[in-house]
MOPAC internal coordinates of N, CA, C and O (Angstrom, degrees):
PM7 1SCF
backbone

  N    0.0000 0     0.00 0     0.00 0    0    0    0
  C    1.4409 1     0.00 0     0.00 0    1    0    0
  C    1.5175 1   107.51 1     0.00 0    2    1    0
  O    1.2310 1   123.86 1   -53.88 1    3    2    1
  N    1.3762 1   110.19 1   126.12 1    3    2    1
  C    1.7143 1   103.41 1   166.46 1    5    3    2
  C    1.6350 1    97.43 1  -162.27 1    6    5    3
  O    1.2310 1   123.35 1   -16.14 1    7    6    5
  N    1.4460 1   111.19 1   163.86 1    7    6    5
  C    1.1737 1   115.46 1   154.16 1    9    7    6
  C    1.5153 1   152.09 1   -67.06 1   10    9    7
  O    1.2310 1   133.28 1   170.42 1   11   10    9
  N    1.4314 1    91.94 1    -9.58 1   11   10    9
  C    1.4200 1   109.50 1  -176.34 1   13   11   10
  C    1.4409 1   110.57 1  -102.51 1   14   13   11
  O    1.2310 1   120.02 1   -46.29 1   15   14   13
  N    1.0780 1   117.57 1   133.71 1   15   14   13
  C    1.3982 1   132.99 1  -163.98 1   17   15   14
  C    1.7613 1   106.51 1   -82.10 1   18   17   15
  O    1.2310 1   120.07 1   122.80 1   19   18   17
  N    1.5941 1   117.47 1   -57.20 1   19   18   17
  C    1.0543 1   107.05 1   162.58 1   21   19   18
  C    1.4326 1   134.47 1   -68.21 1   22   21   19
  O    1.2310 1   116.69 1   156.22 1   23   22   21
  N    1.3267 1   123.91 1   -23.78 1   23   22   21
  C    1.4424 1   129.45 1   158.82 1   25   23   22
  C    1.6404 1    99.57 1   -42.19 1   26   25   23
  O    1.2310 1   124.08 1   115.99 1   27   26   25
  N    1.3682 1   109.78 1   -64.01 1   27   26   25
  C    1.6549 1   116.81 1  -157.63 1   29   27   26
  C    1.6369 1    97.08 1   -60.74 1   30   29   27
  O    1.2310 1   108.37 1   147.01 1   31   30   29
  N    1.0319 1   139.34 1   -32.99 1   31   30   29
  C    1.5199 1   142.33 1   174.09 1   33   31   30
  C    1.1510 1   117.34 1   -45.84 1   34   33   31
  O    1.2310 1   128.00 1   120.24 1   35   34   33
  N    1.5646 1   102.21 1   -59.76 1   35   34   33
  C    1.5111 1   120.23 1   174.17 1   37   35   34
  C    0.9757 1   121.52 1   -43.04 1   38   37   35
  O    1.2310 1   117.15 1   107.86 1   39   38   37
  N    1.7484 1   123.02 1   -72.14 1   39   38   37
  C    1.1101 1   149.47 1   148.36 1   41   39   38
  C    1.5245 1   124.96 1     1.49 1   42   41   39
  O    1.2310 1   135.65 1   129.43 1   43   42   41
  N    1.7010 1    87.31 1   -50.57 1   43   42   41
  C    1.7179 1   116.29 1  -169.17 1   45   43   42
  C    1.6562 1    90.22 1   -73.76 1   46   45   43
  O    1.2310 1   116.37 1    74.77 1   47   46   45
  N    1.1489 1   124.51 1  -105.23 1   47   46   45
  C    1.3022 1   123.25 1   155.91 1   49   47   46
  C    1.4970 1   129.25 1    12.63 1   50   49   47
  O    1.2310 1   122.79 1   121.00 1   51   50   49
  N    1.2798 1   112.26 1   -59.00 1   51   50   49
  C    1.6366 1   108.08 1   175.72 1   53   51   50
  C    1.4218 1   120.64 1   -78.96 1   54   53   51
  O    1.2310 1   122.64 1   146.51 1   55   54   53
  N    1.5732 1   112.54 1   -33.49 1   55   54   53
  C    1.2388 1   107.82 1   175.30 1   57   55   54
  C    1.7557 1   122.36 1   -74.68 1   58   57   55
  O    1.2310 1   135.50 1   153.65 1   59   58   57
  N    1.4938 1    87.61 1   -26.35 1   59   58   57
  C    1.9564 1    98.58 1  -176.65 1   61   59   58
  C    2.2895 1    90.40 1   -74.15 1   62   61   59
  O    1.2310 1   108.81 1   124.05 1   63   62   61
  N    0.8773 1   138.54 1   -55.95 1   63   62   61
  C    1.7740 1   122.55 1   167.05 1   65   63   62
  C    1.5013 1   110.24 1   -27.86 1   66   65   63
  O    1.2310 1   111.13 1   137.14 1   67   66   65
  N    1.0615 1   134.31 1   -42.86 1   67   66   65
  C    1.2539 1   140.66 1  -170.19 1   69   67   66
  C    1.6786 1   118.23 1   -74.34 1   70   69   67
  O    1.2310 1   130.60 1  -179.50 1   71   70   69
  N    1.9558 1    97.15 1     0.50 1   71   70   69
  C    1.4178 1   116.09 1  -166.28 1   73   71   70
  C    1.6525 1   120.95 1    76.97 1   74   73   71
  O    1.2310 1   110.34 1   153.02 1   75   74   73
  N    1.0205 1   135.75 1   -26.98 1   75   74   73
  C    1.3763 1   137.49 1   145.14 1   77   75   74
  C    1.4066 1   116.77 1    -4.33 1   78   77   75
  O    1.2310 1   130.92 1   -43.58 1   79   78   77
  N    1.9987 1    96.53 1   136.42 1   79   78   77
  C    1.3255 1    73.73 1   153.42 1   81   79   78
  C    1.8693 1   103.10 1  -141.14 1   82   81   79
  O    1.2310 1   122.44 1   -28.71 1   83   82   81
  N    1.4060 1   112.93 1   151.29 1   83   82   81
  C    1.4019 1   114.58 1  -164.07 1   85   83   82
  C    1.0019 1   124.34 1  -139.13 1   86   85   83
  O    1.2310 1   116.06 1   -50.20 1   87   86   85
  N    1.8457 1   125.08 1   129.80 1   87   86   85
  C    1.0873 1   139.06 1   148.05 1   89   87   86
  C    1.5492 1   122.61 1   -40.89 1   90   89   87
  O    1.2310 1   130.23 1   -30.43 1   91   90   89
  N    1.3211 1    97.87 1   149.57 1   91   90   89
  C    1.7879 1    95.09 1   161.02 1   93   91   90
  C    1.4166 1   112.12 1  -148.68 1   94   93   91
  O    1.2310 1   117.50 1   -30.03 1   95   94   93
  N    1.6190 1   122.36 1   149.97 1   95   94   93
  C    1.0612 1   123.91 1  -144.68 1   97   95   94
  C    2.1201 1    84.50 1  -131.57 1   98   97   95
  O    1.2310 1   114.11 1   -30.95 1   99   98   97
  N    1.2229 1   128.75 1   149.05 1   99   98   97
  C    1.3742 1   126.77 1  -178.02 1  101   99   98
  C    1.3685 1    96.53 1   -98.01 1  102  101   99
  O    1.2310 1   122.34 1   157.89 1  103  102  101
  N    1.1740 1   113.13 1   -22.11 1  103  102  101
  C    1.9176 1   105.24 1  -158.60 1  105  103  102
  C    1.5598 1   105.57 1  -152.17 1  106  105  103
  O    1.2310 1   115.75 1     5.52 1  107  106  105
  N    1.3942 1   125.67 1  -174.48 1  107  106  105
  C    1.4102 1   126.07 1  -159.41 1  109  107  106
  C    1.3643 1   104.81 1   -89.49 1  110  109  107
  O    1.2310 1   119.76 1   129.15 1  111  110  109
  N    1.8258 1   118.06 1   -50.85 1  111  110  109
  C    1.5216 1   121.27 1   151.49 1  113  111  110
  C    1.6731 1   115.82 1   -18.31 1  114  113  111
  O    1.2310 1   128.74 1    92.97 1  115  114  113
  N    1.5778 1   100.77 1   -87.03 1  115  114  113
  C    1.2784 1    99.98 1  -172.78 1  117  115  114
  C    2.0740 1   122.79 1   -27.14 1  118  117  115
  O    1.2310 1   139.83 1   111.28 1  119  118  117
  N    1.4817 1    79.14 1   -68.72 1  119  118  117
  C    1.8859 1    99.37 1   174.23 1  121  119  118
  C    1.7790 1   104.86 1   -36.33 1  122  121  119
  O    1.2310 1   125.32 1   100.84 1  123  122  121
  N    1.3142 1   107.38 1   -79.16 1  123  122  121
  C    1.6977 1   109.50 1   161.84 1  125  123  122
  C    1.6914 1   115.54 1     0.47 1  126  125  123
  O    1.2310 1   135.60 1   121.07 1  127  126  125
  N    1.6104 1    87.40 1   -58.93 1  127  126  125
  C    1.9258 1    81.04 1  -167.05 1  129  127  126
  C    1.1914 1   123.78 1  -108.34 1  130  129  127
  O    1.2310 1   125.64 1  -168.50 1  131  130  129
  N    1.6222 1   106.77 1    11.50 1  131  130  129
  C    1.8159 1   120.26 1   143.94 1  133  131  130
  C    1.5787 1   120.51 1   -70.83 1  134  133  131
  O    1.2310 1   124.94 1   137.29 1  135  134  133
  N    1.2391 1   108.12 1   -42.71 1  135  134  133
  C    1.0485 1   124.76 1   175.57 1  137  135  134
  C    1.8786 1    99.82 1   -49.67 1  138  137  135
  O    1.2310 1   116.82 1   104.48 1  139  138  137
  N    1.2569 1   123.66 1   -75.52 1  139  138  137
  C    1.4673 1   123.23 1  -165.53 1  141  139  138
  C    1.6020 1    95.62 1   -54.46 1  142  141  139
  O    1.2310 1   115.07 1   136.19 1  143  142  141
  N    1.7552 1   126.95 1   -43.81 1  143  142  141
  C    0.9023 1   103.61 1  -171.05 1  145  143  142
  C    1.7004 1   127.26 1   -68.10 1  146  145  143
  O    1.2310 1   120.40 1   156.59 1  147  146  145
  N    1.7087 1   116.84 1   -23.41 1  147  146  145
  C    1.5619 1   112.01 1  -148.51 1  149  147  146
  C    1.8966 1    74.64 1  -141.00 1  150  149  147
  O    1.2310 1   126.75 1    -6.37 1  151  150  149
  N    1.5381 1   104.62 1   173.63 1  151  150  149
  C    1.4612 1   119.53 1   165.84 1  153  151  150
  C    1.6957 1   106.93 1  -123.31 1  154  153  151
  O    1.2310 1   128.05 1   -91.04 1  155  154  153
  N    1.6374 1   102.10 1    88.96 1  155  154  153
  C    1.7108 1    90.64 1  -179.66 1  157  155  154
  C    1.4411 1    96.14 1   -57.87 1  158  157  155
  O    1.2310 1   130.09 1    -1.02 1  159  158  157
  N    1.5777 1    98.15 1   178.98 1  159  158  157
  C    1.5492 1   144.08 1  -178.53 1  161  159  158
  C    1.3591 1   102.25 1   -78.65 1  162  161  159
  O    1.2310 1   135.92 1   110.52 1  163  162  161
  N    1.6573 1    86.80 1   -69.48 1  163  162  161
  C    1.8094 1   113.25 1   178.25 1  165  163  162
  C    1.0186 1   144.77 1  -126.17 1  166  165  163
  O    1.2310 1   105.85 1   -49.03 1  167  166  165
  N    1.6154 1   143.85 1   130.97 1  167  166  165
  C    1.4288 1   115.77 1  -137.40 1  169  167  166
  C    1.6223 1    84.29 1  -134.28 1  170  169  167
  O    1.2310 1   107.92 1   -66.67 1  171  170  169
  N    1.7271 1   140.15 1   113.33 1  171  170  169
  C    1.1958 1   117.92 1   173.64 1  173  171  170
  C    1.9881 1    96.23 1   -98.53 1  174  173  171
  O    1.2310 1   127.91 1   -47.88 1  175  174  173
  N    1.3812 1   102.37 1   132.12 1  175  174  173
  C    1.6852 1    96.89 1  -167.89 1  177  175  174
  C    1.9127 1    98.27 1  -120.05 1  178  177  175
  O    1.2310 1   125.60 1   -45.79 1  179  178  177
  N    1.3212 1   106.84 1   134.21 1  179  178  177
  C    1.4184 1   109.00 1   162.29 1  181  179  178
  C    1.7503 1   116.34 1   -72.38 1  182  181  179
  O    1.2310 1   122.38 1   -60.73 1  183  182  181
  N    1.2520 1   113.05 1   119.27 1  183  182  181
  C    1.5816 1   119.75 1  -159.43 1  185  183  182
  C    1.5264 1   111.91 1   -68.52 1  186  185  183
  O    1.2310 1   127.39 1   160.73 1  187  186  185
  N    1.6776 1   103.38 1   -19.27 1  187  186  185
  C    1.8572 1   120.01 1  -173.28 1  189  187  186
  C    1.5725 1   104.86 1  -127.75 1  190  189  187
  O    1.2310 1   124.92 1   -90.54 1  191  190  189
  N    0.8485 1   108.16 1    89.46 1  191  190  189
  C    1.5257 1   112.97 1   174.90 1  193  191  190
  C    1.6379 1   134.53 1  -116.24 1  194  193  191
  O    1.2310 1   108.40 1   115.26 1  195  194  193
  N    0.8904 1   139.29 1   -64.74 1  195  194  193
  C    1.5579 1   140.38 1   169.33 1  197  195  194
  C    1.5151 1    95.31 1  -105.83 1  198  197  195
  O    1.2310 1   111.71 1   152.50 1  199  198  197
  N    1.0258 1   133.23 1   -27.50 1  199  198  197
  C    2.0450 1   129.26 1  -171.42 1  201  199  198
  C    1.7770 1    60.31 1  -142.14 1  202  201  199
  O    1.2310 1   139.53 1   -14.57 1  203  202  201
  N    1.9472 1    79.73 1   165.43 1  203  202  201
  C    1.4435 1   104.71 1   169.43 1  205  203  202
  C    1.5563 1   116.38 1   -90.76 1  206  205  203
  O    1.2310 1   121.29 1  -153.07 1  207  206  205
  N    1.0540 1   115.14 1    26.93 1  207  206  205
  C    1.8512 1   117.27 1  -167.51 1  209  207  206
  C    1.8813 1    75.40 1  -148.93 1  210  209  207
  O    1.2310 1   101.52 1   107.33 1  211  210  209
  N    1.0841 1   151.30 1   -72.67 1  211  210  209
  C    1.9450 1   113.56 1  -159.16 1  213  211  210
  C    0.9524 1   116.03 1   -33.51 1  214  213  211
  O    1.2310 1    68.36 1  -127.43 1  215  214  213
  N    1.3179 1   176.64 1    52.57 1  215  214  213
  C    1.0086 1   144.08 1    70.41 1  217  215  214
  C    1.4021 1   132.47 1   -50.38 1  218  217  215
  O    1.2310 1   123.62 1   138.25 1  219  218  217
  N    1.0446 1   110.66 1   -41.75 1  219  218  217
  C    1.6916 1   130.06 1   164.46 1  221  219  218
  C    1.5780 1   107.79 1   -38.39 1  222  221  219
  O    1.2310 1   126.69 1   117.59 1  223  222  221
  N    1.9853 1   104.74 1   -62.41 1  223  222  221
  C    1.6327 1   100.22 1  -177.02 1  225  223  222
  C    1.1947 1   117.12 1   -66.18 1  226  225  223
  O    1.2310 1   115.33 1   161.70 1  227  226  225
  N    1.0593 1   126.46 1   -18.30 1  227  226  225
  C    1.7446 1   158.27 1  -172.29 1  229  227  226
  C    1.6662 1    81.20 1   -51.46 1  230  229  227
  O    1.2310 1   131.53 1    89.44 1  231  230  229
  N    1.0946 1    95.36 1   -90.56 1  231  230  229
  C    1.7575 1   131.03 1  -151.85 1  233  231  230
  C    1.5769 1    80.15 1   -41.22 1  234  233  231
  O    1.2310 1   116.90 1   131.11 1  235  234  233
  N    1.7236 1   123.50 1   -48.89 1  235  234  233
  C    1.3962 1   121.92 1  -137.49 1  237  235  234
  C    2.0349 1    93.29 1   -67.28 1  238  237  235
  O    1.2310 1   128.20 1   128.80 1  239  238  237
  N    1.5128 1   101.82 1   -51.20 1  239  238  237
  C    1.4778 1   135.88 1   174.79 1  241  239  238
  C    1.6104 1   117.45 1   -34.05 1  242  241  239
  O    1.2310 1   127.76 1   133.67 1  243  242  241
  N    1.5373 1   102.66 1   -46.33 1  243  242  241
  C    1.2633 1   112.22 1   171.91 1  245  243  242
  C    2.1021 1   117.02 1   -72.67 1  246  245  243
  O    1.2310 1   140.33 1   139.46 1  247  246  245
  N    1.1063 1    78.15 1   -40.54 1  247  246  245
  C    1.1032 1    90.53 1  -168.28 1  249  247  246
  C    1.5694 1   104.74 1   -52.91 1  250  249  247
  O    1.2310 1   110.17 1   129.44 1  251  250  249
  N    1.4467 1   136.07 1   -50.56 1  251  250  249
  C    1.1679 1   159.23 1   132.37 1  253  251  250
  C    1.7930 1   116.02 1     2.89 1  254  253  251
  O    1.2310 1   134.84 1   121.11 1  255  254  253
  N    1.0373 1    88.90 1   -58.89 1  255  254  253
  C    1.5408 1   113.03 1   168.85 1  257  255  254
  C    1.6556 1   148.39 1   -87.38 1  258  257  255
  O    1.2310 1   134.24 1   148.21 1  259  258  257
  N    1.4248 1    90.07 1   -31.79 1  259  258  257
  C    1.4131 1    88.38 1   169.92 1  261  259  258
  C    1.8137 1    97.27 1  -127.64 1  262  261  259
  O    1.2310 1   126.31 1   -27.25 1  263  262  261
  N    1.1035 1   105.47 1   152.75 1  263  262  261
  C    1.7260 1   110.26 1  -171.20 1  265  263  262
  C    1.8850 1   104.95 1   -88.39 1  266  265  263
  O    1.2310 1   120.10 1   180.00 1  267  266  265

């Protein structure tokens, strides 16, 4: 999850070489309702994104949810 579009490209890209394969979410909403739908593996999350704490509730949310 991040706000930056070219970060998220990158991101996209480096982790899919590694054989991966990955979603991306722009914002904490979005992420939220991947989350209910799928149980990633791996989640790399930008900690300051639309407020300076979604990522934080993010992290808190996941945490909640996936073990």
């Amino acid at each position: 999850m991040d706000d930056d579009q070219d970060y998220l490209s990158q991101m996209k890209s480096r982790v899919e070489s590694f054989g991966f394969q990955t979603m991306l979410a722009e914002s904490q909403k979005e992420a939220e309702e991947m989350i209910e739908k799928t149980k990633p593996d791996l989640a790399i999350l930008d900690l300051m994104m639309e407020n300076e704490d979604s990522g934080f509730i993010l992290c808190y949310k996941m945490k909640e949810k996936i073990p």
